[in-house]
N, C-alpha and C positions, 0 to 999 in steps of 0.2 A: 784362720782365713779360708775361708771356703777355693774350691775350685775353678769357681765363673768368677770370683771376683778377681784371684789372680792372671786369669786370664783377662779379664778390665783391664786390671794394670798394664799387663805388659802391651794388649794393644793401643791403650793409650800412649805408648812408646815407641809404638812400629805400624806399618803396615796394617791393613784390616787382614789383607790376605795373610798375612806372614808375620803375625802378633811378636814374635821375637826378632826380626828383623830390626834394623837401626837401632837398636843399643849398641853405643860405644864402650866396651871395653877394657880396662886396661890393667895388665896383669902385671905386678911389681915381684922378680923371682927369679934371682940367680941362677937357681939347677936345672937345667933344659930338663931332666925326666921330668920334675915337679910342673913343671908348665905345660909339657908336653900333655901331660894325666888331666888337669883342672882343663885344659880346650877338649879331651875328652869326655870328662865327664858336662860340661858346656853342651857339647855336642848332640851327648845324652839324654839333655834336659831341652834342645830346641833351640838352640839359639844358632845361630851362621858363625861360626869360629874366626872367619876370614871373609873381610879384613876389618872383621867389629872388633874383636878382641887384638890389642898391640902389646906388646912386652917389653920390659924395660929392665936389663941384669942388674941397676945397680943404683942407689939412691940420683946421683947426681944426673944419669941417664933418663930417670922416670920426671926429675924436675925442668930438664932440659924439655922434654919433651910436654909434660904439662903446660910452660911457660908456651912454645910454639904452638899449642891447639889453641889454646886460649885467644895468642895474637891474631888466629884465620879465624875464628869465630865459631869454631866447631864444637871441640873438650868430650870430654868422657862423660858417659850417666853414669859409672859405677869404676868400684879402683879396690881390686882385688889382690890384699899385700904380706908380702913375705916381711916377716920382723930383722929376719938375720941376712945382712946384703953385705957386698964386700967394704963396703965404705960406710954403714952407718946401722946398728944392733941395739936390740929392744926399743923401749916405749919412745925413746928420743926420734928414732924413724917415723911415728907417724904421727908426732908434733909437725916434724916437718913436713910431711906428705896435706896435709889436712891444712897449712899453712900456704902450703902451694897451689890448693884445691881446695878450698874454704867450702865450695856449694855440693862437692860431689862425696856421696857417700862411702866410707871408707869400710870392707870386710877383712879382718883380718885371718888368713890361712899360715897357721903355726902350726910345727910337729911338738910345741910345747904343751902339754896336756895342765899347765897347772891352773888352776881353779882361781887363784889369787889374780895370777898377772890376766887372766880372762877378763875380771871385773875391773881390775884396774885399765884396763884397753880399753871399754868401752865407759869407762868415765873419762877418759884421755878424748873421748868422742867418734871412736870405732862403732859402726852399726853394729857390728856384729863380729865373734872368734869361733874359727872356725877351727876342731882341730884336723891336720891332713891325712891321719891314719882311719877317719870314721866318715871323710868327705864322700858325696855319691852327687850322681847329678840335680836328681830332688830335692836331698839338704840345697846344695848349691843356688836351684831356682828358688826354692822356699826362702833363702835367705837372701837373694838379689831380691824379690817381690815385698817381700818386709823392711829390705834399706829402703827401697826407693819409695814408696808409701812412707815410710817416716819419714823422708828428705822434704819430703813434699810436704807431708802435714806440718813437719818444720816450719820450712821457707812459708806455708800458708799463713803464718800462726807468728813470723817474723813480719811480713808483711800489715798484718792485720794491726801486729802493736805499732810498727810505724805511723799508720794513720791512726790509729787511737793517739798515738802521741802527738801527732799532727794537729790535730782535733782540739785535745787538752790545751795546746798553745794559744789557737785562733781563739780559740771560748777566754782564755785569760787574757788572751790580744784585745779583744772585744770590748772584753767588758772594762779592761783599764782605760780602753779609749771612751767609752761608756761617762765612768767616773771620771774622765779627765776633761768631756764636752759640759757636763753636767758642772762640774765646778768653775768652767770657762766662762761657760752661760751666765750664774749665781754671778761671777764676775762681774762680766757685763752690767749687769743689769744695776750692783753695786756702785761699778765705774761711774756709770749714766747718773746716777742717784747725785753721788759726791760731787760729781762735777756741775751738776744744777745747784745744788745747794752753796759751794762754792763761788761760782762764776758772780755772782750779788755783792756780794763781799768784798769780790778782786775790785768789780768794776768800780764802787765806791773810793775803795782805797788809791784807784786809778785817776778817778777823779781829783783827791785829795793831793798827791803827788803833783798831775798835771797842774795844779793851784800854786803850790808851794811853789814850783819852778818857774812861774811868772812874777814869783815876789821874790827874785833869790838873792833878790843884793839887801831885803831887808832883814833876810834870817843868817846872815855872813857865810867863810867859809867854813866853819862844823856844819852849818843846816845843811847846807849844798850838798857836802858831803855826804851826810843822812839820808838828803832827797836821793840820791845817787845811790846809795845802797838799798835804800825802799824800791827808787824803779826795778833793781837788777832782780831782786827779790821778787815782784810781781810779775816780772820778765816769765823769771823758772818757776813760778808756782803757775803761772800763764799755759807753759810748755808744758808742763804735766798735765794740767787739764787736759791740753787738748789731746795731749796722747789716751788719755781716758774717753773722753768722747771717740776716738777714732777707733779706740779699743771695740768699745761698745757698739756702732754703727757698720763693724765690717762684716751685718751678718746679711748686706743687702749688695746686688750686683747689677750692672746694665750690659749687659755680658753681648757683644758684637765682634765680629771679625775685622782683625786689625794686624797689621806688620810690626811685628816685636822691632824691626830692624829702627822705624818709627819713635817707637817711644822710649825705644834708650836713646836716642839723638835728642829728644825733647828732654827726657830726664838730664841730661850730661850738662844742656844749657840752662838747667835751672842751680844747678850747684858749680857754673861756671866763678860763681867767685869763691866758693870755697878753694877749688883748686890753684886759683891765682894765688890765694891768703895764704895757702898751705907749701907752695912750692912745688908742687906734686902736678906731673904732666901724666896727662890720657893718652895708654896704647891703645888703641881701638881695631878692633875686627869684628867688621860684622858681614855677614854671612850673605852674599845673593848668587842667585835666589833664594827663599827664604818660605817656606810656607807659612801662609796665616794660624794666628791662633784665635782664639774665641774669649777675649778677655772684656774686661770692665777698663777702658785702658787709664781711668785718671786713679783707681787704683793700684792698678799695674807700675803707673808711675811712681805713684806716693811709694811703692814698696822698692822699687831703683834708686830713688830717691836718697831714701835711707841709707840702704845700703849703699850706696855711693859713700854719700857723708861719711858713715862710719870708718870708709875704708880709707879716706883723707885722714879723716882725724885721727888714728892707728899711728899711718905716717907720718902726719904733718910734721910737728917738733923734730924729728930726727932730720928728713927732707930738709929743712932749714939750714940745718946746720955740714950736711953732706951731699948738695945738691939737691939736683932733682932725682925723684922717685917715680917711678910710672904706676898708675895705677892701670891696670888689664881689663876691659871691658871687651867682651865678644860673646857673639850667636853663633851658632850652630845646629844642625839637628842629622836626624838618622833616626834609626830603631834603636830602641834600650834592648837591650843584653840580659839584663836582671835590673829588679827592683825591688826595696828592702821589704821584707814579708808585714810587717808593723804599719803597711799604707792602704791597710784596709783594700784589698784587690778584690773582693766579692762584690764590693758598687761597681754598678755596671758600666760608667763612666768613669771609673778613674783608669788611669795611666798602666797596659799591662804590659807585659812582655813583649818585645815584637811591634806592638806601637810604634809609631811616626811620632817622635816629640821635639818642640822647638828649644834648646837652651841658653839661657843668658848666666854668663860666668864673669863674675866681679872679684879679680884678685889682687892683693895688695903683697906691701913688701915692708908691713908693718911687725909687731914682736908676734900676732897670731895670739891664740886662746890657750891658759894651759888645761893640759886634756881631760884633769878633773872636772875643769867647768865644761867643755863644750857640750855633754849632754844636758845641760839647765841654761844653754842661753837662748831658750824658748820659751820660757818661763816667764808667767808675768813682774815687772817689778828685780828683775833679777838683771845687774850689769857688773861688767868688767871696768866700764870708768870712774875715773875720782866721785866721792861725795858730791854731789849737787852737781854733774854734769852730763849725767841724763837718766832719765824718768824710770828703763826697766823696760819701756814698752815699745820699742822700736819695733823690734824683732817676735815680740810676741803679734803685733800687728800684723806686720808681714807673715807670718806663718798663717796666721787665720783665712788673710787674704788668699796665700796661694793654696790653703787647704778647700775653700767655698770655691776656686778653680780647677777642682781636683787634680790639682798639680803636686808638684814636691818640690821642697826647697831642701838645701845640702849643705850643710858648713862643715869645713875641716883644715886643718893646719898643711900646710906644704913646705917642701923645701926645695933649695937649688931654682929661684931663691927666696930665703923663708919669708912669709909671711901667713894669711889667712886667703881662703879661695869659698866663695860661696858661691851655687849655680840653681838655679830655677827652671826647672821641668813643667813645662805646658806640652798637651796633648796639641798635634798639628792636625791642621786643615786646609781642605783645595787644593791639594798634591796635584799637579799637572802630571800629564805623561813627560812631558820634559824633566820634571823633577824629580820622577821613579827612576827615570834612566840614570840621572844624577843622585841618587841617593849613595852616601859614600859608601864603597866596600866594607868599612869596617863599621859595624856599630859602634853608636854611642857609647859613652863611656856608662858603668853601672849606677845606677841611682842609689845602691847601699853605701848606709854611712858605714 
């Protein structure tokens, strides 16, 4: 290493005027002579001894005092160390030193000349061994200008693989959501198919039923019966379709400024008789002021909707038989905290950090999801209830929906008391100055699942 370049480094460290200035110090070394000699030869080699360089007699001493630099924000650039201390001898010392000071470059100054434990020390992650019978001040600079260039090249080259790692992720984030739109799409477009070719079929069969049922005192009671299970049957093959057409159709919005607070009040009284059938009463909190969001609201609803229902029907059976059960419905908003990395943040409209977002939280006090399933109950076709009592695509709906509102939707199991909590994240709008002032102190809670 050349001589101008050394001199780079250290004024990249200090002062222009005074290239060795501001490096901190910090000498690990029980024998006052032996410290006394290393701030000399320090001295020799240009650096300000006092009060760059601090000294520490004794293992627990130099940890104590690492721990406090660290808490003021200051810390040492270099940590020049004695192997043999009163309280802690050979390589075990500067596991712990290096432990204590993970970023700062460790040299080690031993009267032990051996050649073995030299290379073992700096595979232990020592810059450098020094030994103290051939030390001078220029070995000293030489070898503080060599840590600190490798600490650096280090931490450069640590840095560098975190964002390549970073990188690596969002490109495999990508492209799964990639093939995951792409199969959605193929979906769709399947959904829409089936259910035209279907719906001909039903509606005939519909007809045929409706017949039967105006003659039904001439086919007794087995036909009745029959008719009765024919309708229930076209009922739920009815429900799936249209869950498939709605599948299919969620790729369109009328997207207007509207009060969340709104269309959960209108959603709640469209499944006012589920709640009655079910036994299950509405704790409701909803939020004013309340900023607008930007939603399509009769899908907004179709999607509370659901999830309402579902959160009844969790309940309902148990609620029967021990009472009433509340089902929790509330808004709220704030700034999000953090949001799952997997929600596609490089669109320039979705939902980031630090965002105003509006949220509707639907919790129940039903048995919840076991946790194997909850990462697949987005999925299309895919349900937690009995055979034949629903379609798979409730929630695959809803997800699309709030995904085309670059929103995020949340499901997770809670306890105290247990059931299921899902919440929906819309981006807010037309924050008044009255409602910056109001914006609670605490953020919202985190959007990661």
């Amino acid at each position: 290493m050349s001589s101008l370049h050394e001199e780079s480094l250290l004024r990249s460290r200090g002062d222009e005027g005074s290239p060795r200035k501001g490096l901190r110090i910090l000498c690990i070394e029980d024998n006052e002579g032996d410290f006394v000699l290393v701030r000399e030869h320090l001295r020799d080699a240009g650096f300000e001894v006092a009060p760059e360089v601090a000294r520490a007699a004794s293992l627990k001493e130099a940890i104590t005092l690492l721990r406090d630099e660290g808490k003021r924000g200051s810390g040492f650039d270099v940590i020049l160390l004695d192997l043999s201390l009163p309280d802690s001898h050979g390589p075990e010392t500067l596991d712990h030193v290096n432990q204590a000071a993970k970023d700062v470059p460790v040299i080690i100054l031993s009267g032990n000349e051996d050649r073995d434990l030299a290379v073992n020390m700096v595979h232990r992650g020592a810059q450098d061994y020094l030994p103290k019978h051939f030390l001078s001040g220029d070995l000293l600079l030489r070898s503080i200008l060599y840590a600190l260039e490798r600490q650096r090249s280090r931490l450069e080259m640590s840095a560098l693989n975190g964002r390549l790692t970073q990188t690596t992720h969002d490109l495999k984030t990508a492209q799964m959501q990639l093939i995951q739109a792409e199969k959605l799409d193929s979906l769709g477009r399947l959904a829409a198919g089936v259910a035209h070719e279907v719906k001909n079929p039903l509606a005939t069969l519909q007809m045929g039923v409706d017949y039967f049922s105006r003659h039904v005192e001439d086919i007794g009671d087995s036909g009745q019966m029959m008719v009765e299970h024919m309708q229930e049957a076209i009922t739920n093959a009815d429900r799936i379709i249209r869950g498939m057409v709605d599948y299919s159709r969620s790729d369109s919005l009328k997207l207007e400024l509207r009060n969340i607070n709104v269309i959960v009040r209108k959603a709640l009284r469209m499944v006012r008789h589920e709640v009655i059938r079910n036994n299950v009463k509405v704790d409701r909190h909803l939020a004013t002021p309340i900023p607008a969001v930007r939603v399509d609201e009769g899908k907004v609803e179709q999607v509370l909707i659901n999830l309402m229902v579902n959160a009844i029907q969790a309940m309902g059976s148990a609620g029967r038989g021990n009472g009433e059960r509340p089902l929790h419905i509330e808004t709220f908003w704030g700034q999000l905290e953090a949001i799952d990395r997997d929600l596609g943040l490089r669109d320039y409209d979705r939902l980031r950090v630090q965002d105003h977002a509006v949220v509707v939280e639907i919790r129940d006090q039903g048995p919840g999801i076991p946790e194997d399933k909850l990462t697949r109950v987005f999925e299309p076709f895919f349900t937690t209830k009995p055979t034949g009592e629903g379609t798979g695509l409730g929630m695959s709906v809803a997800k699309n929906i709030i995904d085309l509102h670059r929103g995020h939707i949340q499901i997770s199991n809670v306890e105290n008391p247990r059931g299921l909590r899902v919440r929906i994240f819309l981006k807010a709008y037309e924050l008044t100055d009255r409602m910056k002032r109001l914006t609670p102190s605490s953020a919202l809670p985190s959007s990661e699942t």
